[in-house]
Every structure is written in C-alpha cells, then in structure tokens.
N, C-alpha and C positions, 0 to 999 in steps of 0.2 A: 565591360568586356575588355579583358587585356588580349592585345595583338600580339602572341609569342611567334618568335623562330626559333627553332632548331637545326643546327648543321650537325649530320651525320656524313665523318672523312672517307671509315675502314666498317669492314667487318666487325673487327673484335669491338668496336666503340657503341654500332651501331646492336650487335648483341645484347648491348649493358643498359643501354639508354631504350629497348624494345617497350617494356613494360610500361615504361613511363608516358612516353608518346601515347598509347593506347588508352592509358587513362586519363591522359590532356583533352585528347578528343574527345573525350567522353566528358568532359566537365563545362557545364554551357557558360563558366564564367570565363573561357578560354576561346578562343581564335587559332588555330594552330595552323604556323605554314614550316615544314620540312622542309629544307635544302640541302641537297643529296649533292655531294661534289668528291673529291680525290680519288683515290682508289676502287672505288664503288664504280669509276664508270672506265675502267681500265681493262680490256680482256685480258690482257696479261697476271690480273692477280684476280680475274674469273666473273667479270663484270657481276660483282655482288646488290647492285643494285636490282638486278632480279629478285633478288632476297626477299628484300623489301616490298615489291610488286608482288611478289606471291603470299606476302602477311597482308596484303589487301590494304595497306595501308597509303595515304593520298599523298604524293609530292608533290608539292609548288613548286620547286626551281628546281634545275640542273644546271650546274654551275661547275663546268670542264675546268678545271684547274691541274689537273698531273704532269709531273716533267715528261717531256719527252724523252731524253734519256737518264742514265742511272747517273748522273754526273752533279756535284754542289750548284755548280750554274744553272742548270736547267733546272734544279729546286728553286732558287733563287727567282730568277724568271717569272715560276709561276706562281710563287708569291706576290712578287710584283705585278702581272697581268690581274689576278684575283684582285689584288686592293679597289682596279676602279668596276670590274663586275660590279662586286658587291656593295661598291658606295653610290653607285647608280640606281642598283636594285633597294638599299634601305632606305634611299632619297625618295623612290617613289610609292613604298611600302608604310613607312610610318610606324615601325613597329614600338611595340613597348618596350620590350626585353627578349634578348638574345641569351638563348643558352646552353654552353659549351660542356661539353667531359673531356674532362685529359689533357691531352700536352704534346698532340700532335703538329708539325707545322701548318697542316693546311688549313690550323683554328687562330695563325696570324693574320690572316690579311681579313676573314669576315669580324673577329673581333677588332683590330685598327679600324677600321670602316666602322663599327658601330660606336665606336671611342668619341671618333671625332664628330660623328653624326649627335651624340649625349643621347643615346640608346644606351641602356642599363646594359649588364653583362653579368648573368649567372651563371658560376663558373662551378663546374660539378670534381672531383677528386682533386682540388688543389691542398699544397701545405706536401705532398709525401714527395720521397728523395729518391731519384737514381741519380747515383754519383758517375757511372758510368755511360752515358747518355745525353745528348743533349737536349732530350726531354725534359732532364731536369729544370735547365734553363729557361726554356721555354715554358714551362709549367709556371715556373714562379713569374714570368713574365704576366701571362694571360691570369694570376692571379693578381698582379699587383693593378690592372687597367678591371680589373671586375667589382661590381656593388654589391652582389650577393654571393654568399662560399658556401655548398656545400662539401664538409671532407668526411671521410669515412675513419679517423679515429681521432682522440684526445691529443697526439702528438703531432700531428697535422692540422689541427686545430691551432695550438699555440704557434707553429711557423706561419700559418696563414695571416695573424693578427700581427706576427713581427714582419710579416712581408708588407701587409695593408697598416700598421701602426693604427688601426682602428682592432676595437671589441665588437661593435654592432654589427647586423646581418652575416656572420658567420656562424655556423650551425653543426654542429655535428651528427650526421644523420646519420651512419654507417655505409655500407657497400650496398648498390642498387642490383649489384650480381647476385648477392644472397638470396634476394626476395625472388627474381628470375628465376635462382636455379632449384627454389624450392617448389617452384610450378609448373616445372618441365615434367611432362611425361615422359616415366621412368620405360625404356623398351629392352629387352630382352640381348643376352649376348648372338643367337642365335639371327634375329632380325636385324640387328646391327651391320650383323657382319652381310646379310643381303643388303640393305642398303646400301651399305659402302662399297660391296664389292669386291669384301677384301675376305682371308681366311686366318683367323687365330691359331698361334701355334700353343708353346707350355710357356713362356714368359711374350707378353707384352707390351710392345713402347712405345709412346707419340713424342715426338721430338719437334719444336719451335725455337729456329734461332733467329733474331734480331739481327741486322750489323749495331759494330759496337760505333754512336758516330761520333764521339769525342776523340777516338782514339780508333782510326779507321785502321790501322797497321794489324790493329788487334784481330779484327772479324777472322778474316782468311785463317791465320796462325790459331785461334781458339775453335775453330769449326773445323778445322783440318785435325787438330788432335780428338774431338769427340767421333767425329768419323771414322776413326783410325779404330778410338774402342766400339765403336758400335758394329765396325767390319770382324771382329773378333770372334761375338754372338751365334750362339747355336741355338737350333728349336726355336727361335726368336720373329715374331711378327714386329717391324720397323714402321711408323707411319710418318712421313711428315705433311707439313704444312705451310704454305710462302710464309717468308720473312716480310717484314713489314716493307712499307714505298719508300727505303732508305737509300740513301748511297750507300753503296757496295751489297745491295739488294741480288743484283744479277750475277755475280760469282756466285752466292750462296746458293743461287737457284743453280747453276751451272755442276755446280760440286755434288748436288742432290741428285742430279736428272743423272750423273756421274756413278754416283752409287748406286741407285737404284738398276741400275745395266747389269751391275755383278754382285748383285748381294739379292738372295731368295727372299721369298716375303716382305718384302719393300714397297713400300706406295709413297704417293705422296699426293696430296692435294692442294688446288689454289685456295679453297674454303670448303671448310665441311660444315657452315651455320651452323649456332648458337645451338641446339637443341641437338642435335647430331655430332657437334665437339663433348658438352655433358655427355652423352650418352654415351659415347664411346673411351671414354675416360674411364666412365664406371667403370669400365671393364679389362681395365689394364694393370699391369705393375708400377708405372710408373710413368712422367712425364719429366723430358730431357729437353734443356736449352738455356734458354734466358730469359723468358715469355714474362709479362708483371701477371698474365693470367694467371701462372703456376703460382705467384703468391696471395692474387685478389681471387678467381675462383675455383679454382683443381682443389685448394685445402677444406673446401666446403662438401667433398667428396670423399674423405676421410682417406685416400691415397697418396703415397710420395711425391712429393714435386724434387728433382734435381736441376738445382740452379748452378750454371757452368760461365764460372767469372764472375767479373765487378761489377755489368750491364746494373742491377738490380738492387745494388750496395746501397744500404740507408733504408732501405724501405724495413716497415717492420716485418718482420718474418717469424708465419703460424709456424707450431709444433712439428708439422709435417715436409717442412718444406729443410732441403738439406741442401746447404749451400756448398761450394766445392771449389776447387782451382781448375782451369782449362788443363790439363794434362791428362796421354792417355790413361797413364799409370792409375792416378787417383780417379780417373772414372771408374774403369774398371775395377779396381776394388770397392768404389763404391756400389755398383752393381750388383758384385759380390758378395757383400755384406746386405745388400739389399733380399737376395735370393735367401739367406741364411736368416735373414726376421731381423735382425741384427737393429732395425730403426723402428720404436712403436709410437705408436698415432695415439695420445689421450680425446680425450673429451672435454678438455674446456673448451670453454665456451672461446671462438673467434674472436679478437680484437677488431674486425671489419664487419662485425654482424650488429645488429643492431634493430627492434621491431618498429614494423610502420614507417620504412624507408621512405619509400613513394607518397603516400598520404603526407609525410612529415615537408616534403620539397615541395608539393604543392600547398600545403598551410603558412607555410615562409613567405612563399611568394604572393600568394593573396595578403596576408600580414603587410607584407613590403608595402604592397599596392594602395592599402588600407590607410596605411600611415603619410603617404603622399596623397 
C-alpha cells in the first residue's frame, strides 16, 4: 500500500489534478490523503474548497496558510508559518510520496517539510518557462528538491534532467488537462448563459490576468492598457475572473470591480470551476490576459487565446495562441483582425497532448515503488 498526499493550493491546479485524485482513490494499491490549503480556503477568491466538497471528494487536512494581506511580507509569513504545520503533520502521517503540480508558492513550505522529513516528491508540469514570473523560479525550485517528474513535453523534459542532472524517473506524459477536458460534458450556449447568469452578445470574451510578480511595476501599467481596449468594445459580452493569490492581486481586483460599474455586459467572477470555465470558453471568441491556461488548456478548444506581455514568455506556444505587447493600440487591432478571421486554428496535433496521461502517472509511480 503506498501512503500518497496531495496538496491542492487554487482553483485552476485543483481543476487539472481532479481526474487524477479520483482515480488514486479508486486504485486499492493507493492510500490517498488530500490537503486542501491556500486560496481554497480564502472567501475573497470564493472559498473554492466547496468545489471540492461538492465532487464528493474526501479531505484529510486543512491547512490555513494565505497571507493576510496582499503584501511580499505577509506571503513570506505564510510560507514560513506552513513549514512547521506541515512538518508536524508529515511527522505524524508517514507518508510515502508527496505529489505537487505547478509552481505555486504555497507548494514551498509542504515540499521543504517533505525534503527534509526524505518523503519522495512527485513533481507534476516541471522543466517549462515563464520568464515573466516568478513562478518560473519556483518551478525549477520544487523541480530540483523532487524524485519523480512528470512534464507535459519533450522540451521540458530535457530542462528537467539539466535542472536534476539526473535521466531516471522523469517521464514525459503530456497535459493532464487534455484527458479532463476531453470528459467534460459538453452544455449548450443557451444553458451556459443560465448558469452563469450572464447574457451573450455578437462577440465574446473572457479575460484572466495574473500580476506580473518579477516585475510588479508591470501588472498596473499592462492591465490598465487592456482595459483601456476592452472599454472601446461594442455588442461585446466582457467576463472576468480573479487573478491569481499574488501580490498586486488586489489592484487588479479593484481596476475590475472599476470597470464592470461602466462598461455594459461585464461580469466577473471569483471562480467559475473547471467544467463551467470549458464550457463557457466553447462559446466565445476569444480569451484575453496572461493565464498559462490560455496556453495549457483553451487551445484544446480549438479558439484563440491572446496573451498580453512577457508573463508567459518561454513556454511553448500552440497554433492558436497569439501572443502580443501590452498596448492599447496592438490589442485592438489584434481584436480587429481577430473579428475579420485574419488568425486560423490548424489541426495538428498539440505538443501537451499526449494518450494515457493518468494511467501513465500512476504506472511510474508504482514502477518507482517496485524498484525500492
């Protein structure tokens, strides 16, 4: 029997890694304890750990870790308060293997804690690049302290092996979003728009921006120019959605709640869950911001993604996806050119897709087990 944990921080992590969880539990050579901690238990970004309760799915620990305010110190803080949570909790848990997606901070302090406890660490999308971000950093952090790699392409693959100087237990299994979003039930534009509450006009657009946090100067001055073009918009349905638990998180909310007072058909939401972002994607022209989803799952939907700045720089970028400079000028003509067909979408095949995503993570890690 292997003793796994998994920590789910956000939303969007917590979307990607759904599938997998549900088929842990289901595999009796597995023990599965979930640990639900950062933004998940935040009302301010819509306490999405309901999410979770409502997939019926079982959590062992709740483990409060969010800053208190939107400031570097009080991130800090709660990094450093989580370190002795969670080295108390794996002291008295015993687990086998710890296993992370992504390159959020709040997957520092449970992986330090499992480092030093010599708990394994399965690290899920290490090896890819945002240059703008200090995800990146972090990414290749929680890669280099990790035993097992799953990455989603070939190129991330070879960074992974130059960050760990090792070839063994790295795998390249492709995007776990693929398999997800090929099982969502497909719902109608009509019912969409009752669920959400909202009403479609003749173009439109979901917008997700990030702060930028290597280069926080940036956020404001690049979110102020896409707002400037999206205020321009006619006939136009606007959607957003929170920005991630960043510093400089709370202007961007502030600038939104801002525009949506004077701009018709504006929404915005704290989370509209994995099944409910698909669906309503289907149904648009396009997706505006900085999101890594508009390059890991939107192009799996055969729609535009526009990417606004450097946030995202280095990552590979599908057929679909049109990267741009924060200015209003060049949004709007990208728009423009958007509305006239002007960008076509092929059908090759994804660089993040890949078959037997899930089954492939769990035959690894029994392998692994196997071999110890």
């Amino acid at each position: 029997m292997i003793n796994l944990c998994i920590i789910t921080a956000n939303r969007a992590e917590y979307g990607i890694l759904k599938e997998l969880i549900n088929k842990i539990y289901n595999y009796r050579n597995f023990k599965l304890n979930l640990v639900v901690t950062g933004s998940h238990l935040d009302k301010k970004f819509g306490n999405t750990k309901n999410e979770i309760l409502k997939d019926k799915i079982k959590i062992s620990k709740i483990i409060k870790s969010f800053p208190k305010k939107d400031t570097k110190i009080e991130i800090l803080k709660s990094i450093s308060k989580s370190i002795n949570y969670y080295s108390n909790f794996f002291l008295k848990k015993k687990f086998d293997l710890l296993l992370i997606l992504g390159d959020r901070y709040e997957l520092i302090a449970p992986s330090l804690s499992a480092f030093f406890n010599n708990i394994p660490i399965a690290h899920i999308n290490g090896g890819d690049i945002t240059e703008g971000s200090l995800d990146n950093n972090i990414r290749n952090f929680l890669s280099a302290i990790s035993t097992l790699h799953f990455v989603t392409n070939q190129y991330s693959l070879k960074r992974v092996k130059d960050i760990t100087g090792q070839n063994k237990n790295i795998f390249n299994v492709g995007s776990l979003s693929a398999s997800r979003i090929k099982k969502i039930k497909k719902i109608s534009k009509n019912k969409i728009e009752k669920i959400l509450k909202i009403k479609f006009c003749k173009d439109n657009f979901l917008v997700t921006f990030h702060p930028i946090t290597n280069e926080t100067s940036q956020t404001l001055k690049q979110f102020k120019e896409l707002l400037k073009a999206l205020m321009t918009l006619h006939d136009s349905t606007i959607i957003f959605t929170y920005p991630n638990n960043d510093y400089g998180s709370d202007n961007i909310i502030k600038l939104i709640k801002n525009f949506i007072k004077n701009k018709k058909n504006s929404y915005f939401f704290k989370s509209l869950g994995f099944e409910n972002y698909i669906n309503l994607s289907l149904h648009l022209d396009a997706v505006i911001g900085n999101s890594s989803s508009f390059i890991l799952e939107i192009p799996f939907l055969k729609i535009p993604s526009i990417i606004i700045g450097n946030r995202q720089k280095g990552r590979i970028m599908p057929q679909s996806v049109i990267s741009i400079k924060s200015n209003k000028k060049t949004i709007m003509n990208t728009l423009k050119n958007l509305k006239n067909n002007r960008y076509k979408i092929s059908n090759k095949k994804n660089i993040y897709e890949k078959p037997n995503t899930i089954n492939n993570i769990i035959k690894y890690i029994k392998m692994f087990f196997l071999k110890k």
